[in-house]
Every structure is written in C-alpha cells, then in structure tokens.
C-alpha positions in Angstrom: 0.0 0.0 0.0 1.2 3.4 -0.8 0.9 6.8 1.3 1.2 10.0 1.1 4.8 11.0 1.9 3.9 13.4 4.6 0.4 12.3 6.9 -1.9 14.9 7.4 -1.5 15.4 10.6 2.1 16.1 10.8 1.2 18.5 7.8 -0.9 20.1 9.7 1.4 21.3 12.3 4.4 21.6 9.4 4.8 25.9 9.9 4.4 25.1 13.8 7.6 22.5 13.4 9.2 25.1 10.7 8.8 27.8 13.6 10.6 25.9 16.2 13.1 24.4 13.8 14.5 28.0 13.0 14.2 29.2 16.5 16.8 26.4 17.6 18.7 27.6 14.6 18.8 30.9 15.9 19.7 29.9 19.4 22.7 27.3 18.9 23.8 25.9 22.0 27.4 24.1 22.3 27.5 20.2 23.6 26.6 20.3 27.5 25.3 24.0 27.1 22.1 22.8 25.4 20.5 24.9 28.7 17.5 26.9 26.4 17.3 24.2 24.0 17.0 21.2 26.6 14.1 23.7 28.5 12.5 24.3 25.3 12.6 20.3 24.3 11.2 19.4 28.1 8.3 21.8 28.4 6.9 20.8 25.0 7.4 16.8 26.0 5.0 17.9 29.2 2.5 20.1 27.4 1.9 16.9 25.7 1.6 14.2 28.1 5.1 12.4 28.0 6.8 11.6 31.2 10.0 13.5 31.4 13.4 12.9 32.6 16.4 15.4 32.8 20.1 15.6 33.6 20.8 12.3 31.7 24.0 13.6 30.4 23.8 16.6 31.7 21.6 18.7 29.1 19.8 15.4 27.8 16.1 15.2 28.3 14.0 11.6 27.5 10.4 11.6 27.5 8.5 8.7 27.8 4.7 7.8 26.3 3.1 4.5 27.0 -0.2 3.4 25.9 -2.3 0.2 25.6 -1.0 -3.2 27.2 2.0 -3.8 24.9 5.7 -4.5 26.6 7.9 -3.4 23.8 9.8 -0.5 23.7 11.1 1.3 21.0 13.7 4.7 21.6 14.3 7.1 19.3 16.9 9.6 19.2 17.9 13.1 18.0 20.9 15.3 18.5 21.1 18.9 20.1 23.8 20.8 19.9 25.8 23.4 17.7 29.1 24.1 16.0 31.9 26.3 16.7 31.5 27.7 13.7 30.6 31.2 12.3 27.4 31.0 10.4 27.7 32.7 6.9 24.1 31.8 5.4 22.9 35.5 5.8 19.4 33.7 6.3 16.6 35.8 8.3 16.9 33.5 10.9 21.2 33.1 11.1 22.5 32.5 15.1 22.4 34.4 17.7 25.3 33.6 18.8 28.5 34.5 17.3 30.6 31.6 16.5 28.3 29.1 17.1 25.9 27.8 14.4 23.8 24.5 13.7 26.1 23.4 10.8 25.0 20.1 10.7 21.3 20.0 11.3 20.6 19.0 14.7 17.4 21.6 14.6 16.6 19.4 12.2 16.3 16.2 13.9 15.2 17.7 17.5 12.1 19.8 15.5 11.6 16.6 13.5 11.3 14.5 16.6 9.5 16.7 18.6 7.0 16.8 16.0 6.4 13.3 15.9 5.9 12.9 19.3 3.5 15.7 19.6 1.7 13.6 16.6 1.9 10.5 18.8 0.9 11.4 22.1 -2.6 13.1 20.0 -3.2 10.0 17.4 -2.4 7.3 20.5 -2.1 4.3 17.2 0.6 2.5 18.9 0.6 -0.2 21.8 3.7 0.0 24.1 6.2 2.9 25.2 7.5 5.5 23.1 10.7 6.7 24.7 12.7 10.0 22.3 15.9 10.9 23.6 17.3 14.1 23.2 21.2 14.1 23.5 23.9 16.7 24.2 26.8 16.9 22.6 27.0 14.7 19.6 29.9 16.7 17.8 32.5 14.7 19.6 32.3 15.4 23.5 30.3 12.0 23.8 26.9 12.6 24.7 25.8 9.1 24.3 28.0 7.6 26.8 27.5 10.3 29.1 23.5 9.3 29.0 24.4 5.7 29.5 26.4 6.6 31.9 23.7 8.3 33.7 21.3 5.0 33.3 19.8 5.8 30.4 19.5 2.1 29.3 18.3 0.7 32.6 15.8 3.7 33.2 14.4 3.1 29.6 15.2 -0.5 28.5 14.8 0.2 24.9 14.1 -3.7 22.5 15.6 -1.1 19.6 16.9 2.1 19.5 17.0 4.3 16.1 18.1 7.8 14.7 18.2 9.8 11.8 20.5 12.1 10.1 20.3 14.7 7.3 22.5 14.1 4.3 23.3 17.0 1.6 24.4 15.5 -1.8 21.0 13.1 -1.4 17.8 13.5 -3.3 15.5 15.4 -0.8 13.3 13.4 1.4 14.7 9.8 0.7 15.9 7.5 2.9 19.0 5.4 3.3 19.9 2.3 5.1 22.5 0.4 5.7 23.0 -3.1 7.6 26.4 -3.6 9.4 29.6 -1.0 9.3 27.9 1.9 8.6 29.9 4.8 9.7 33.9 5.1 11.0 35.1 4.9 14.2 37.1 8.0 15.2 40.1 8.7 17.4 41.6 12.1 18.1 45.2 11.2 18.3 48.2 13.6 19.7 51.8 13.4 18.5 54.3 15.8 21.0 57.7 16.1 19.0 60.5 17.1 21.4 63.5 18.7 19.6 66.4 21.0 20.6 65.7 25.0 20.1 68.4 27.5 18.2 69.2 29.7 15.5 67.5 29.5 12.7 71.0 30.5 11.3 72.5 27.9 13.3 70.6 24.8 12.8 73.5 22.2 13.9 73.4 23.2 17.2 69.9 22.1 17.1 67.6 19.3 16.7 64.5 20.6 14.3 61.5 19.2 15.6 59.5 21.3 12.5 61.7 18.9 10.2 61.0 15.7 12.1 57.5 16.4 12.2 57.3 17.0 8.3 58.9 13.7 7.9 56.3 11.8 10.4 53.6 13.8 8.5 54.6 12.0 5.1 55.5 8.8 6.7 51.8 8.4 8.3 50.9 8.2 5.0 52.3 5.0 3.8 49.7 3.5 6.7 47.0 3.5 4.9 48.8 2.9 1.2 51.0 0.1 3.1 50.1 -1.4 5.9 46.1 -1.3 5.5 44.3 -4.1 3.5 43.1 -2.3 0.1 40.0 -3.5 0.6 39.4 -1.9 4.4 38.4 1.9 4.6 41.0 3.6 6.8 42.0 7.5 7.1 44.8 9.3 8.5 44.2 12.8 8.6 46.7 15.4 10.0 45.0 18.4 10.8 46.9 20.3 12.7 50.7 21.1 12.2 52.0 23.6 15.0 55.4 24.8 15.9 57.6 28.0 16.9 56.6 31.7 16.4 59.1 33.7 14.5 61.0 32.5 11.3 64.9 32.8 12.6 63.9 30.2 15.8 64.3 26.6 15.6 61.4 25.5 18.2 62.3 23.4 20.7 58.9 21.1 20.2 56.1 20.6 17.7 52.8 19.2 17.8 50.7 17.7 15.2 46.8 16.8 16.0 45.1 13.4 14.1 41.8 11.9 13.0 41.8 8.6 12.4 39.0 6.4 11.3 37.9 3.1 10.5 34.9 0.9 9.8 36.2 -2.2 11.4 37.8 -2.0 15.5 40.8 -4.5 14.4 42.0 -1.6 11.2 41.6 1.0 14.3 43.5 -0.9 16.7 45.9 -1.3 13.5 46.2 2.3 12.4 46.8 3.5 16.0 49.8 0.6 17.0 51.3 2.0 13.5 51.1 5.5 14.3 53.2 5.4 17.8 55.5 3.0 15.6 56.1 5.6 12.9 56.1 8.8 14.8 58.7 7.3 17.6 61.0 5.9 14.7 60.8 8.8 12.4 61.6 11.4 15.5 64.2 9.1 16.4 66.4 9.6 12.9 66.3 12.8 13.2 67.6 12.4 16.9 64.0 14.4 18.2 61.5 12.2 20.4 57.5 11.7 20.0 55.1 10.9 22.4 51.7 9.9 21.1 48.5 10.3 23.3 45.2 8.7 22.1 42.6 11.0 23.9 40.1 8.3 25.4 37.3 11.1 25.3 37.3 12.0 21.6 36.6 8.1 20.9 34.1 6.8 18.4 33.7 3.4 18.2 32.2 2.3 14.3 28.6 2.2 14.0 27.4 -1.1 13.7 23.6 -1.6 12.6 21.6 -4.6 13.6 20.9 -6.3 10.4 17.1 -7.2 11.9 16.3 -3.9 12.8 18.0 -2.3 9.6 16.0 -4.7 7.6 12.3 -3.7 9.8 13.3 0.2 9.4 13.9 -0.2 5.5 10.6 -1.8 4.9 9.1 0.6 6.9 9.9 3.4 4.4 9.4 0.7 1.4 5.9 0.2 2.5 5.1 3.7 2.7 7.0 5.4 0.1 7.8 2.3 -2.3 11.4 1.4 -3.5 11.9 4.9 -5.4 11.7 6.5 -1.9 14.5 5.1 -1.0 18.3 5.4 -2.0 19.3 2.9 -3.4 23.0 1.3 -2.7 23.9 2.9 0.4 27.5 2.8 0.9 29.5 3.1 4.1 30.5 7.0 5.2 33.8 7.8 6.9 32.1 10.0 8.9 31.4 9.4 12.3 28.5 9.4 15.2 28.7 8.8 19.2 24.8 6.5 18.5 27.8 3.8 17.9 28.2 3.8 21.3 24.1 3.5 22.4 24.3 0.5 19.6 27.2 -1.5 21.5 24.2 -1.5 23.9 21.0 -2.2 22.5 19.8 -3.4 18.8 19.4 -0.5 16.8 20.0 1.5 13.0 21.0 4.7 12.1 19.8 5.8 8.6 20.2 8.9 6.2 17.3 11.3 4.9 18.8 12.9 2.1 18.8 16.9 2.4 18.9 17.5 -0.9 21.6 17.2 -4.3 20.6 20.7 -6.2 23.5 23.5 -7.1 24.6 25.2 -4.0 23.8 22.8 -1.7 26.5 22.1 0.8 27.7 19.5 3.2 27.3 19.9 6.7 30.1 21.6 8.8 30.0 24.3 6.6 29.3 27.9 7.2 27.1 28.0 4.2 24.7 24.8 5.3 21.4 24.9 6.1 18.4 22.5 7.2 15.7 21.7 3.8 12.6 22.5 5.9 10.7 20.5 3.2 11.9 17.5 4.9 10.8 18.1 7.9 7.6 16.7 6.9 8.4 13.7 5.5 11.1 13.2 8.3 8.6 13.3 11.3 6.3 11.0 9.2 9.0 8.6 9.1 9.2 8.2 12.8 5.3 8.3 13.1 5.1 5.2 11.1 8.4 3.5 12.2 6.7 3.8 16.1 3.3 2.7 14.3 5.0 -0.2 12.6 7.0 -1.3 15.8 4.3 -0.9 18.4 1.4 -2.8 17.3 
C-alpha cells in the first residue's frame, strides 16, 4: 500500500515545526550547554503528556509515552547541539550567537522529533512505550556515553533504539539504510615532537622538531597505502601542524593533532599501534622524540547496525513510500557518530534522509549549510510510522 509522503496530521502542524526548527537555529547551543534548547525540548514533552526525565547527560532530556497493554519499547533519538562555527548563510533566521551555528542540522532532527511525538501522544495508534531521547553533545564530547552513563538504558530498556540524520548531496526526502559497518570509528590522536631550540641560522646546534614532524607527517601516509588491506576503509588525517613563532627560531617542540578512522575495530587498533611506531622511529632519525596520546574522550567506536532492525526500518519506508523513496546502494560513510556507542548496547539503526543534491547545496560543517525544511515533513512521518510499525 502506498501513502502520502507526509500524513496529514504532521502537515498540519508543518509551519508550527518550521517555527521551532528556526528558532533552535537561531539559538545554537554548544555540547553540555544545550540549557535553552533542553528547557524548550522538556516543556513541549509535558505540554503533551510524555513523562519527562532530565540531567541524563547533563543537558539530555528523554520523555516517555506508554499506551495500551503492549511490553515493547522502541527509543528514538535526536541530537542537540551546535558548532563552533561562524554561520555565513545571511538567512533571516542566522545564530544568535556568534561563533556558534547548527552546521550540521541538529534543529533538524530535535524539531523533526518533537513533531512526531506531539503527533503520537494526540493520534495514541501505537501499543507500548515510546521513549525519544534528546542528547547533548554529539559533535564529539560523547553525549551518548554520558546518557548511558547516567542509566539511560536501565531507566528506559529500549528492544531497539533508532536515529536519523540529514544528508546533503542526497535527493531530498529519501531514505538510506545500511545493515552492518555503517559509519567510521574515530580517534583524536596527539603526537608531541621534542627537539632541541636554536638559530635559525645555526641549525647544527639544534635538533629541528618542524623537520622531524614533516617527515612523520609524510610517513603516516604510507599507513594507509601500506600497511592497510586495500579493501578496508582507513583514514589518517593530519589536521593540525603547530610549531615555533618567528621565522629565525628553531622550536624546541612541535605538535601535530590526528583523526583517524575506520569501519572495522581491528583496522583502528591497527592504524593507531602504527602511528606510535612511525612517529617514535621517524623522530628518532632525526635524533628528536614523540610521544603519542590517544585522547580516550574524543573516541568513536564504528557504527554497527543490527541487520534485523535495519531490515524492519527499511521496509518501513518501502511500505510507505515504495522502492523509489528510497536510496538505493547505500555505501559506508567515513564519517562518524557517538549512537555507535548506544548500539554497543541495544539493537538499533542509524539511517540517512537525504537533504537535498541541487547546485549550491552544501555539506554539513560548513558555514554555508542549512536544514531543507521540506523534509521536515516527510522526516517526522517517518518516525510516526516506524513507532506505528514497531508498536502494534
């Protein structure tokens, strides 16, 4: 049977979630700061009936809906925070805030979800408990431990957990999914060269951490071209590169920052034992030193989707929209997303709405991006008839 993409009743509240979408994006809030947002996300839970819990994680707020006899329990999850980033969109409705923007659509998925629920708790077409989680700090100061940490799990023992996430470069309003390694893991790594300071005019009476670290900059490469099986996905990124502060001073240290990803936990373990290899031996030949610090904190593991519950949330959308709402062929991202770590724990998917693929359209994480309100609609449908579909 085939529906109409968006149901009438989320329709009918569509400039109501268009409203509130905006007025997040006006008012970004950094991970753990989500104080407005989290007030705003809790009152509206209330006004409509859920049962409400805060300080999971700090800024996160879960509200729970039960209804009829059923024992299941499905969770659903959306992001809340903002970027460190200056918003250049000159839109009506740009931040607040200087230097913080939603880049990457999290007023996206907290309006979308919030809609839904509102939807729910009115319509009552479902038999069991509804639980939507709204996390802090997703952008890499992990959020979803901090709510598991916090009992999120044992407060709301969820039989599947889902999200969603906005993707520019898709066809607007389409879904992907994707059983198994979905997205990378991700490890902030930290590599301390220690040299000997001097004269820039004098550089043998030195020892030039600046030139060991350019040489353990081109020899992290050969990681991934060597060491890596071709058929793995693996990434070495240096992204930061900083040493010494005029140009006739040899420093007497550098320090270069990683990212490093992978979609498999044995080609992460790999990548990291080679990266203290290479930096310690290249440092060494140029008689310098490196210390390498893996920061626990900034660590992702890869996101794994339950092939059962990948396969229930794809024919969810394929009984409502039909195959040609979907996308076909969805391939692995080396992105990555802390709802890994909630999957470790509990069953789950994470799938892709695309945001749309026209000219101008840019990825998140960009100054430039910006939510397509026209899937807000079809988004908060999705969840309507995923919790329909789960909870009968």
């Amino acid at each position: 049977m085939t529906y109409q993409p968006v149901l009438p009743g989320i329709r009918a509240i569509e400039d109501e979630m268009i409203a509130l979408r905006r007025h997040i994006h006006s008012n970004p809030e950094l991970g753990f700061k989500e104080f407005a947002t989290s007030d705003l996300v809790a009152s509206k839970l209330h006004e409509w009936g859920f049962e409400v819990r805060r300080g999971l994680g700090e800024t996160g707020v879960v509200g729970c809906l039960s209804h009829g006899k059923g024992r299941k329990m499905i969770g659903l999850r959306a992001d809340m925070d903002a970027l460190p980033i200056l918003e250049q969109t000159g839109l009506p409705y740009s931040s607040r805030h200087e230097g913080v923007m939603h880049a990457c659509g999290h007023d996206g998925h907290t309006a979308m979800l919030l809609a839904a629920a509102k939807y729910l708790a009115s319509s009552r077409q479902f038999d069991g408990s509804l639980v939507v989680i709204f996390q802090p700090a997703e952008e890499g100061d992990g959020g979803a431990q901090r709510m598991l940490n916090d009992g999120l799990l044992e407060l709301f023992p969820c039989d599947a957990l889902f999200a969603m996430h906005n993707m520019p470069g898709l066809p607007a309003g389409k879904f992907g999914f994707r059983a198994g390694p979905f997205l990378a893991s991700s490890d902030t790594v930290t590599i301390r060269i220690e040299g000997v300071g001097g004269h820039g005019g004098i550089p043998h009476k030195a020892t030039d951490p600046v030139l060991a670290g350019a040489a353990i900059v081109m020899a992290l490469q050969s990681i991934v071209s060597r060491n890596v099986d071709p058929l793995d996905t693996a990434v070495v990124t240096v992204g930061s590169f900083h040493a010494g502060d005029a140009p006739n001073v040899i420093p007497d240290h550098a320090v270069l920052q990683l990212s490093v990803r992978a979609l498999k936990l044995e080609v992460r373990d790999q990548l990291i034992s080679r990266i203290i290899t290479v930096a310690q031996s290249q440092a060494a030949s140029f008689g310098a030193s490196a210390s390498v610090e893996v920061h626990d904190g900034e660590h992702f593991p890869p996101l794994i989707n339950d092939i059962d519950s990948t396969a229930f949330a794809r024919q969810v959308a394929v009984d409502w929209l039909g195959e040609e709402g979907l996308i076909p062929d969805m391939a692995p991202i080396a992105g990555s997303e802390d709802f890994a770590v909630m999957l470790q724990h509990c069953p789950g998917s994470y799938l892709f709405m695309g945001n749309g693929d026209g000219q101008g359209e840019c990825m998140v994480h960009n100054p430039g991006y910006d939510f397509n309100d026209s899937c807000l609609g079809i988004g908060a449908s999705y969840w309507v008839r995923l919790v329909e579909s789960f909870l009968v």
